[in-house]
N, C-alpha and C positions, 0 to 999 in steps of 0.2 A: 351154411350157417350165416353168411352175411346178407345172402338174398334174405333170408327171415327179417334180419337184425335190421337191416334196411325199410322190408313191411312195415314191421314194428311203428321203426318211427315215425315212416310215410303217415301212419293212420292217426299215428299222437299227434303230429301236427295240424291234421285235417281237424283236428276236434278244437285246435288251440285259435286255430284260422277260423271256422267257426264261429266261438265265442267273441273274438274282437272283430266282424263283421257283424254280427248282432250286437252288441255294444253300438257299434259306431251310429246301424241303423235306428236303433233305440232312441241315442243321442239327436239323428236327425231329425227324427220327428220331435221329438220335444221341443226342440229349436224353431221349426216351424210354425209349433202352436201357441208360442209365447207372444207375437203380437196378435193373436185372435185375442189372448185371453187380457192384456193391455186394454184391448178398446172395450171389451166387457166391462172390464171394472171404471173405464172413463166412463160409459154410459151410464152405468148403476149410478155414478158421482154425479151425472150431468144432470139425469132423470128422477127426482124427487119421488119417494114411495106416498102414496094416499095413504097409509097408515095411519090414526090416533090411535094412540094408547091411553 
């Protein structure tokens, strides 16, 4: 009964370890892409669109 009870948890935790390892990795990319997306928007501001409306 305890070896089960032990499985049990072994596996609940796998799944909880999991989710805050994808979390984390989620996190880091987004981290990453925030000065890409910084000089994007400094160039759009730097670079006048030809546009008349």
């Amino acid at each position: 009964m305890r070896v089960l009870t032990l499985l049990l948890i072994i596996m609940g935790l796998q799944s909880c370890v999991g989710a805050i390892v994808g979390a984390a990795v989620d996190t880091g990319i987004e981290v990453a892409k925030v000065p890409f997306k910084v000089v994007g928007v400094a160039v759009d501001l730097a670079i006048p669109d030809d546009d008349d409306d």
